[in-house]
VMD Tcl script that builds the backbone (N, CA, C; Angstrom):
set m [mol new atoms 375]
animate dup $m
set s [atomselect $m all]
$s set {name element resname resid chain x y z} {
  {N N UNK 1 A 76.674 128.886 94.402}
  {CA C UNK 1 A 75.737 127.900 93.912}
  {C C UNK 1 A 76.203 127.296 92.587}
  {N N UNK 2 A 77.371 127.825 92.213}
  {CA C UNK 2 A 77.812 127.476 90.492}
  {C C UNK 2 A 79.060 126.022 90.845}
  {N N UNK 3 A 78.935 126.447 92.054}
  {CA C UNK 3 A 80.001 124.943 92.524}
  {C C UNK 3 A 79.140 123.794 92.468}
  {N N UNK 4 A 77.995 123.863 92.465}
  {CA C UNK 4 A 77.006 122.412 92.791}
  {C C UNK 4 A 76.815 121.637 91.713}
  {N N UNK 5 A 76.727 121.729 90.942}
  {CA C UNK 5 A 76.694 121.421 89.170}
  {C C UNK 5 A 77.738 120.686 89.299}
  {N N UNK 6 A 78.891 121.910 89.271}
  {CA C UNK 6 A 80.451 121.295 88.915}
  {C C UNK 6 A 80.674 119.951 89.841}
  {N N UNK 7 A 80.170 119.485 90.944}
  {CA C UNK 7 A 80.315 118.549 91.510}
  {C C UNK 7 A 79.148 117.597 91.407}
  {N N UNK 8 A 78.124 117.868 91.185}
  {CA C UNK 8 A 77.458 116.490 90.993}
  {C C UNK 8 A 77.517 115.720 90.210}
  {N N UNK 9 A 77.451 116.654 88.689}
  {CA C UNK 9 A 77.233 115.983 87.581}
  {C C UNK 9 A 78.386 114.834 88.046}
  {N N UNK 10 A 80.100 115.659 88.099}
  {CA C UNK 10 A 80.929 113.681 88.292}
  {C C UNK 10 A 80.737 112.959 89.091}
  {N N UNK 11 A 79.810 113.192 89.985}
  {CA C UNK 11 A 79.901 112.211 90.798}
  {C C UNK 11 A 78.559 111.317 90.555}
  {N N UNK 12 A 77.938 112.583 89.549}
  {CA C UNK 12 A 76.323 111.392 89.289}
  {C C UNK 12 A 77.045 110.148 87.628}
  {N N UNK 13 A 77.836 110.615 87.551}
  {CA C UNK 13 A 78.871 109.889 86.183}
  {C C UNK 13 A 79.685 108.896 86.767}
  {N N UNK 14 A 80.407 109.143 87.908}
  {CA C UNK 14 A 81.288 108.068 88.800}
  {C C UNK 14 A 80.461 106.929 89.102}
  {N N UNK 15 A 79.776 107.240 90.203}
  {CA C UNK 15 A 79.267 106.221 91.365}
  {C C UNK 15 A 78.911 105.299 90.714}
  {N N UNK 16 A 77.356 105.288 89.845}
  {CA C UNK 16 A 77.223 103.656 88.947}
  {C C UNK 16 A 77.889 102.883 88.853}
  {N N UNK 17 A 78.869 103.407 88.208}
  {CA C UNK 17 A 79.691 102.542 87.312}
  {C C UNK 17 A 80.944 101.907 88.708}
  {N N UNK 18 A 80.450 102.255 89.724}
  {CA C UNK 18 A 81.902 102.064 91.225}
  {C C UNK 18 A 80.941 100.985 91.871}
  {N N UNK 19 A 79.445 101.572 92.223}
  {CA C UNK 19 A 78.279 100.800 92.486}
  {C C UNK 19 A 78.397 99.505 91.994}
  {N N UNK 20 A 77.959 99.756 90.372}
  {CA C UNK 20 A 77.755 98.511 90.036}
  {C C UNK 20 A 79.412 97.746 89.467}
  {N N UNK 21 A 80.245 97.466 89.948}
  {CA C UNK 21 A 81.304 97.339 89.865}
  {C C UNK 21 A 81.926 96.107 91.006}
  {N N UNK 22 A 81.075 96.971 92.386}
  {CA C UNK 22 A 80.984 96.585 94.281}
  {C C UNK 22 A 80.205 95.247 94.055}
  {N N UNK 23 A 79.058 95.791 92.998}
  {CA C UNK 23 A 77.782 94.393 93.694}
  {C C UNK 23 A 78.218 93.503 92.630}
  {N N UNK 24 A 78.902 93.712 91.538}
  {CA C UNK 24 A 79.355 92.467 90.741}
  {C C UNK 24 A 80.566 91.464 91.122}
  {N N UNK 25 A 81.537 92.401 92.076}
  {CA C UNK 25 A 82.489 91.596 92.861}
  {C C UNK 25 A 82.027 90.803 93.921}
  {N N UNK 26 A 80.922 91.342 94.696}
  {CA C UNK 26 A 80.548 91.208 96.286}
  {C C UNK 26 A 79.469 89.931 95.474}
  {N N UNK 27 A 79.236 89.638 94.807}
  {CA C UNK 27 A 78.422 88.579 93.893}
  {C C UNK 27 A 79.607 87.560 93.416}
  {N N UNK 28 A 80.558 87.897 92.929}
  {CA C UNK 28 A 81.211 86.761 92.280}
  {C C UNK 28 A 82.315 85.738 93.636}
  {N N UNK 29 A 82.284 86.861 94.578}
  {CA C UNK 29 A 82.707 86.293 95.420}
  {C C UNK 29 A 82.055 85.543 96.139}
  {N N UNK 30 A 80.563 85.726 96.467}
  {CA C UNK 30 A 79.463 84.709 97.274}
  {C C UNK 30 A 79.479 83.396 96.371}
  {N N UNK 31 A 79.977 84.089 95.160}
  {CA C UNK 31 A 79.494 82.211 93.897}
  {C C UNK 31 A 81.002 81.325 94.762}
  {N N UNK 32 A 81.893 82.151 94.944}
  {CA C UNK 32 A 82.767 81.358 94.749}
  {C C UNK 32 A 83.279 80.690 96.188}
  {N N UNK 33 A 82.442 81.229 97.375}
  {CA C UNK 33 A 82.606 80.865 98.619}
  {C C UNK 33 A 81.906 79.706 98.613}
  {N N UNK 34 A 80.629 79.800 97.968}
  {CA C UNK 34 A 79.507 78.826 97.890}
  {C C UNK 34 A 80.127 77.450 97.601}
  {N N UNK 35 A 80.882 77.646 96.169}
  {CA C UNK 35 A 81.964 76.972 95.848}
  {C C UNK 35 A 82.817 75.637 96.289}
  {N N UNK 36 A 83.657 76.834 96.765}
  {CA C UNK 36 A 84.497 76.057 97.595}
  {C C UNK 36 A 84.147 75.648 98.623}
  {N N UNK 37 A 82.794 76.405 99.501}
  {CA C UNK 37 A 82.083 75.376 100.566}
  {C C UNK 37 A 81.849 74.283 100.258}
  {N N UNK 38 A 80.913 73.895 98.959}
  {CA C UNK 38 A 80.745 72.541 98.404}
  {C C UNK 38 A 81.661 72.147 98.129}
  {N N UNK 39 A 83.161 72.082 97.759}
  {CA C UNK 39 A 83.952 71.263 97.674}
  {C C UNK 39 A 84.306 70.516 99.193}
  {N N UNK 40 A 84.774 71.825 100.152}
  {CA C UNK 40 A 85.047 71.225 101.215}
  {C C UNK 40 A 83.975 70.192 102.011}
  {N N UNK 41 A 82.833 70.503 101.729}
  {CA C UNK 41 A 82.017 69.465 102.191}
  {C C UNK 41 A 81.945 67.713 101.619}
  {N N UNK 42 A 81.925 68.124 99.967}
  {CA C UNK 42 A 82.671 66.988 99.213}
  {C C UNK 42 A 83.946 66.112 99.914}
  {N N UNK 43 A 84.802 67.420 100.143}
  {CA C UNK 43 A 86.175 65.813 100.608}
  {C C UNK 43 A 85.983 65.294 101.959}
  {N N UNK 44 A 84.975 66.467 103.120}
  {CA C UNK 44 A 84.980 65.598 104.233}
  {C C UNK 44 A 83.813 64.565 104.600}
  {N N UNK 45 A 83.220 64.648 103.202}
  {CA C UNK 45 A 82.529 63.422 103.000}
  {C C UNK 45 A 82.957 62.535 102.096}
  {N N UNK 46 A 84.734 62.147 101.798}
  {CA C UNK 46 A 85.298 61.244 100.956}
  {C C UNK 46 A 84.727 61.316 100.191}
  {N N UNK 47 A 83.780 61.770 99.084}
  {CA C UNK 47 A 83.604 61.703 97.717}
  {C C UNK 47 A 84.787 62.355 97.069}
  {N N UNK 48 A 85.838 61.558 96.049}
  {CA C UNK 48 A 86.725 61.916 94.941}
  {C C UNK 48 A 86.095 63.530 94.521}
  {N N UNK 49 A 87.402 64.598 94.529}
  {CA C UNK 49 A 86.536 65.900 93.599}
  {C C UNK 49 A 86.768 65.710 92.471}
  {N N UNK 50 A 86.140 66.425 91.586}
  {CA C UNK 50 A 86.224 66.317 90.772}
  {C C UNK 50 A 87.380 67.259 89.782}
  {N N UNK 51 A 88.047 67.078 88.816}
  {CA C UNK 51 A 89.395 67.552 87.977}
  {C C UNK 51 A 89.205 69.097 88.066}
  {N N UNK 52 A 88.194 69.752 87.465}
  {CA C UNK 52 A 87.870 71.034 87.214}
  {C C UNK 52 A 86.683 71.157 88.177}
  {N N UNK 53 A 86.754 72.471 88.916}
  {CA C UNK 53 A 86.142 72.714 89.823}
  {C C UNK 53 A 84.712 73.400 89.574}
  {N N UNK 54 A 83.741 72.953 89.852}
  {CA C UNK 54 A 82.018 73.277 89.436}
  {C C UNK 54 A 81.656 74.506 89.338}
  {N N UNK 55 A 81.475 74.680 88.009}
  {CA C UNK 55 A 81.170 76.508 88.184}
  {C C UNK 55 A 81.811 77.407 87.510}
  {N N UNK 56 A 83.004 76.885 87.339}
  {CA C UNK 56 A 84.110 78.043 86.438}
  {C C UNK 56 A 84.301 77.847 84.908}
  {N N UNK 57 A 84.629 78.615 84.195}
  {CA C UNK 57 A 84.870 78.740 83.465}
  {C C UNK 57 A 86.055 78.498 83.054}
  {N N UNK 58 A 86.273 77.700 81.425}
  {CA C UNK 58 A 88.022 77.535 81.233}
  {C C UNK 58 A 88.203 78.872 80.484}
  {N N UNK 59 A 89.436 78.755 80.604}
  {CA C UNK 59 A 89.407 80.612 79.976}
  {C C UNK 59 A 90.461 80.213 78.570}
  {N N UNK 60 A 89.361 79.963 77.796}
  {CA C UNK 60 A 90.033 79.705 76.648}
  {C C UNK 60 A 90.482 80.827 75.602}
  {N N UNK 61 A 89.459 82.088 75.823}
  {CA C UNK 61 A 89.757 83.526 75.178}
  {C C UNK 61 A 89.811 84.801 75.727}
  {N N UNK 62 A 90.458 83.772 76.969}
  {CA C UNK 62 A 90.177 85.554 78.185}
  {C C UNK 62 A 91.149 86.546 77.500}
  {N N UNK 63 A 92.117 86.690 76.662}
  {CA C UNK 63 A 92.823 87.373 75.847}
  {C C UNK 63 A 92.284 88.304 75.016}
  {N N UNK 64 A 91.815 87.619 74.529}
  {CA C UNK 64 A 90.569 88.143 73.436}
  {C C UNK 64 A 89.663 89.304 74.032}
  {N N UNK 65 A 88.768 88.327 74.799}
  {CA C UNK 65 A 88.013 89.003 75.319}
  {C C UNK 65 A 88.201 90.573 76.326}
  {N N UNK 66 A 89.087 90.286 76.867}
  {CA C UNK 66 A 89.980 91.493 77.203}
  {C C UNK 66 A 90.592 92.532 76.587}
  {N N UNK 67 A 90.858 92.040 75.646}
  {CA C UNK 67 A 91.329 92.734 74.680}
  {C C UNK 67 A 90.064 93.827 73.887}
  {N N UNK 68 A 88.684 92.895 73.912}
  {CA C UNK 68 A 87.941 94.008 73.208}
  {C C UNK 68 A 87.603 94.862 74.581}
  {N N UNK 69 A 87.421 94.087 74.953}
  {CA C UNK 69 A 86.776 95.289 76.159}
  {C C UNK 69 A 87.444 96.446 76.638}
  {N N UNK 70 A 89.009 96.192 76.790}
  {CA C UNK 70 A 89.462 97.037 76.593}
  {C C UNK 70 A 89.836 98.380 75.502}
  {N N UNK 71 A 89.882 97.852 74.251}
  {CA C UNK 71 A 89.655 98.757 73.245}
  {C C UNK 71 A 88.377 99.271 72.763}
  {N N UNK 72 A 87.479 98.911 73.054}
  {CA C UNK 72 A 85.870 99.551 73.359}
  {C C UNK 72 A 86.000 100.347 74.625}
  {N N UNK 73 A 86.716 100.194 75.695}
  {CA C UNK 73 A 86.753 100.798 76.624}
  {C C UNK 73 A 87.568 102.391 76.460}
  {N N UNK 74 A 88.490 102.109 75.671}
  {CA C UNK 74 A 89.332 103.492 75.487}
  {C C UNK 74 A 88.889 104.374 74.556}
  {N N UNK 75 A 88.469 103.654 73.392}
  {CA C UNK 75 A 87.599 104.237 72.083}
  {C C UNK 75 A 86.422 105.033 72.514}
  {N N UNK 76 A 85.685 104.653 74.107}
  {CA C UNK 76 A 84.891 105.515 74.222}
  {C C UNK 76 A 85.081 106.352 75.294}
  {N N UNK 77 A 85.866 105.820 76.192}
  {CA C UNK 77 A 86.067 107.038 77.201}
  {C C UNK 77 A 86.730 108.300 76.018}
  {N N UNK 78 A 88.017 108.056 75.271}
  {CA C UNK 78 A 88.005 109.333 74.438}
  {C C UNK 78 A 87.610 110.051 73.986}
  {N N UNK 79 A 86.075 109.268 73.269}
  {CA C UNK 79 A 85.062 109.909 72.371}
  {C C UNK 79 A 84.270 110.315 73.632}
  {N N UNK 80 A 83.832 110.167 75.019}
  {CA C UNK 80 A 83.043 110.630 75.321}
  {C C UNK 80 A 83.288 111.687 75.724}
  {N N UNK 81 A 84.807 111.950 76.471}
  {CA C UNK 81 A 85.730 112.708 76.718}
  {C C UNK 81 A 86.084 114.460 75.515}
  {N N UNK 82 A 86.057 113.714 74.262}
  {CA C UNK 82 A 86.176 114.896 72.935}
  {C C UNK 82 A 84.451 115.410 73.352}
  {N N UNK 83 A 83.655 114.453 73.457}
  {CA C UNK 83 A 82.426 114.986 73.257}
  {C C UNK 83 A 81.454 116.073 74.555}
  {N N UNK 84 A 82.264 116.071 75.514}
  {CA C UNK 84 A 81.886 116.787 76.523}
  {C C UNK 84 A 82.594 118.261 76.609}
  {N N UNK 85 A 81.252 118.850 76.485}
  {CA C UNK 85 A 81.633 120.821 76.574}
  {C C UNK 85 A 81.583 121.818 77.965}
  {N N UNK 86 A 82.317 120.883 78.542}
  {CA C UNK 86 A 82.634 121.108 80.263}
  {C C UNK 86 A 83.980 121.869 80.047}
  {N N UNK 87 A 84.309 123.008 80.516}
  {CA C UNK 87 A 85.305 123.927 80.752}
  {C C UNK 87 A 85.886 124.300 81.908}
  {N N UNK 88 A 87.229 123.726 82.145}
  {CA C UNK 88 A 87.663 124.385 83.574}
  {C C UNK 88 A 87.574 126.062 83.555}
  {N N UNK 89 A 88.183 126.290 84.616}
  {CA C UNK 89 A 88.158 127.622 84.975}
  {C C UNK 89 A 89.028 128.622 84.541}
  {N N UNK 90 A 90.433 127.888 84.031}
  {CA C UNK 90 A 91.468 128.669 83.523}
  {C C UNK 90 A 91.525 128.959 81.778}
  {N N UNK 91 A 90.184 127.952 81.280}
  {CA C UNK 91 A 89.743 128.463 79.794}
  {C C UNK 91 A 90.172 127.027 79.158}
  {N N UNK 92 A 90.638 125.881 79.810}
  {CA C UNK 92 A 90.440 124.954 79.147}
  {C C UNK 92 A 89.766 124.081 79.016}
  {N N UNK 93 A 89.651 123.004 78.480}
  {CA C UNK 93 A 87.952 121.846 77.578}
  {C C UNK 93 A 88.512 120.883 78.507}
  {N N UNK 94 A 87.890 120.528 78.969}
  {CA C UNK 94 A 87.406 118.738 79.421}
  {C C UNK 94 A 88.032 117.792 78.162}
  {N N UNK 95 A 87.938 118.088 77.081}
  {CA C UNK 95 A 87.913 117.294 75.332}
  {C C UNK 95 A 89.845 116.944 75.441}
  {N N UNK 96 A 90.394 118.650 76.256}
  {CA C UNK 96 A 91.745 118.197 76.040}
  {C C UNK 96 A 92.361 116.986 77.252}
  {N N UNK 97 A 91.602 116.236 77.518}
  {CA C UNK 97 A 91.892 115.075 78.299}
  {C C UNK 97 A 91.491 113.722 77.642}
  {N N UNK 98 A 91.104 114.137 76.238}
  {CA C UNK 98 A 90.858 112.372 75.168}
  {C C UNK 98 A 92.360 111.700 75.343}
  {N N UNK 99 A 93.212 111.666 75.732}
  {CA C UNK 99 A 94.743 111.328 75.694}
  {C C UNK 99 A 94.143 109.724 76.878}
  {N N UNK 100 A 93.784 110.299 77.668}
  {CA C UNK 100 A 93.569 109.116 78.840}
  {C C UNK 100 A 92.888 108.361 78.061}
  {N N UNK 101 A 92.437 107.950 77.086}
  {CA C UNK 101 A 91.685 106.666 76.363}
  {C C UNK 101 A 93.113 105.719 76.099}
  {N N UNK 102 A 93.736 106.277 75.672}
  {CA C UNK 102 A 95.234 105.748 75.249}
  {C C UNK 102 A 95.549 104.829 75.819}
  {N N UNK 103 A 95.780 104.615 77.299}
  {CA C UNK 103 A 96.118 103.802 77.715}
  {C C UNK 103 A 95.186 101.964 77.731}
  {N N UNK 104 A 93.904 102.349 77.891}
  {CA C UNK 104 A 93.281 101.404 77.553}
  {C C UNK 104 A 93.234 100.738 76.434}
  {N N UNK 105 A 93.496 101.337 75.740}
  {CA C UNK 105 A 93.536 100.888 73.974}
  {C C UNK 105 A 95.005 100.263 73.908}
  {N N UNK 106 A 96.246 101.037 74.292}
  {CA C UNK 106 A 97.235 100.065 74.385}
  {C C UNK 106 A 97.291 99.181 75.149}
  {N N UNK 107 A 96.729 98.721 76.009}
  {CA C UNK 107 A 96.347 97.625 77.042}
  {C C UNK 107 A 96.007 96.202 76.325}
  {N N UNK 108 A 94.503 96.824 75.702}
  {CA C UNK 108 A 93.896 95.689 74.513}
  {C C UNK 108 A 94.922 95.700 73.117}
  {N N UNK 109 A 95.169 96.439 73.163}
  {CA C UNK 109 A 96.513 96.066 71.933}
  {C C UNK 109 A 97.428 94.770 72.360}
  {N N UNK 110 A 97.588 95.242 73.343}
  {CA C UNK 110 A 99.000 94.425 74.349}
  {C C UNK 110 A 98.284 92.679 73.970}
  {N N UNK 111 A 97.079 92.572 75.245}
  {CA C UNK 111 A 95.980 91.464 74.678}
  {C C UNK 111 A 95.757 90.919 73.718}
  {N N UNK 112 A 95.935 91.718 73.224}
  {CA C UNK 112 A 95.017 91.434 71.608}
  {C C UNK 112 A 96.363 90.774 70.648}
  {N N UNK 113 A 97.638 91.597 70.862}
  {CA C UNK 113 A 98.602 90.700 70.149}
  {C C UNK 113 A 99.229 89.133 71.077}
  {N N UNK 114 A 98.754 89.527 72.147}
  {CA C UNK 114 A 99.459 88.059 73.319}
  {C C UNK 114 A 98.221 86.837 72.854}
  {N N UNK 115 A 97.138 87.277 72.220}
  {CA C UNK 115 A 96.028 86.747 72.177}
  {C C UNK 115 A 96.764 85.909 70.781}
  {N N UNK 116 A 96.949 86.625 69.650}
  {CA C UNK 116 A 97.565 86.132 68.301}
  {C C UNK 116 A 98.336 85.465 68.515}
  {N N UNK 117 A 99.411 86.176 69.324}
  {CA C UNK 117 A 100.678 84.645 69.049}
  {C C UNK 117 A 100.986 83.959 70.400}
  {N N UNK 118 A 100.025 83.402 70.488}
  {CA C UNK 118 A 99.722 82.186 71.592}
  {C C UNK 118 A 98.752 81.474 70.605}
  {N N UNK 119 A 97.847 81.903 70.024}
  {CA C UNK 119 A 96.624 80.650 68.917}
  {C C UNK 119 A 97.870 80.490 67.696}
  {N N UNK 120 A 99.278 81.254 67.193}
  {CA C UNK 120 A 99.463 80.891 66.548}
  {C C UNK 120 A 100.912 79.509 67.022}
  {N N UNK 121 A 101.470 80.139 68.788}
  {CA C UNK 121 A 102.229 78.579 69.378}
  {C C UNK 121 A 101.027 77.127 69.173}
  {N N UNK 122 A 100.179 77.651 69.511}
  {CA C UNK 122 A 99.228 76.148 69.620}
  {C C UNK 122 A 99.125 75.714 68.340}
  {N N UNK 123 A 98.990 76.435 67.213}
  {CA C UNK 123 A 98.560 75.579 65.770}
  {C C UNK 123 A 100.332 75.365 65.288}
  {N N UNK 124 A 101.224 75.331 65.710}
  {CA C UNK 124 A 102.070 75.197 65.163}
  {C C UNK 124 A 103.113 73.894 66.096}
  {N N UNK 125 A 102.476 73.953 67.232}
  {CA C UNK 125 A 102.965 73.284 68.446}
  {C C UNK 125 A 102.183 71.700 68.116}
}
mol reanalyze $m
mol bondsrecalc $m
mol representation Tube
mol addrep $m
């Protein structure tokens, strides 16, 4: 009965975040079928489309923005990671797995400097 714990709790920690992950894709994809339905209906009714396509976004700081999310993203899986007093079986911490934040944080690093010197080609360009 000491196995049941050990397996729910991750999986009551997983799923949400996989859940709501499914219905935010399975959503962005209905916007974008919708979309392009209305376009195609647009040209086979000869109306000119239009330059930029209805609905989207220009991605003027997707760099940026990536960039924090990603370093908010690693900053806390680590910390949540140090902060959990879950013990395997052979006597070691859950805590000694804060290392996996790392990668996310160098990710948004990566971002975060491609983000700098690209605003600094444009002001100089």
């Amino acid at each position: 009965m000491e196995t049941l714990p050990v397996l729910i709790i991750p999986l009551a920690l997983v799923l949400p975040p996989i859940l709501i992950t499914a219905l935010v894709l399975r959503h962005r994809r209905s916007r974008a079928e919708m979309r392009y339905r209305l376009l195609l209906q647009l040209a086979e009714a000869g109306v000119p489309l239009p330059a930029t396509l209805p609905g989207e976004a220009t991605p003027q700081h997707c760099d940026r923005r990536r960039a924090l999310v990603l370093l908010a993203g690693g900053i806390g899986l680590s910390l949540t990671l140090l902060a959990l007093p879950l013990d395997y079986h052979a006597g070691h911490r859950l805590a000694e797995l804060w290392g996996l934040g790392i990668l996310p944080v160098a990710l948004g690093l990566g971002y975060l400097g491609n983000w700098i010197l690209t605003r600094r080609g444009r002001g100089h360009g």
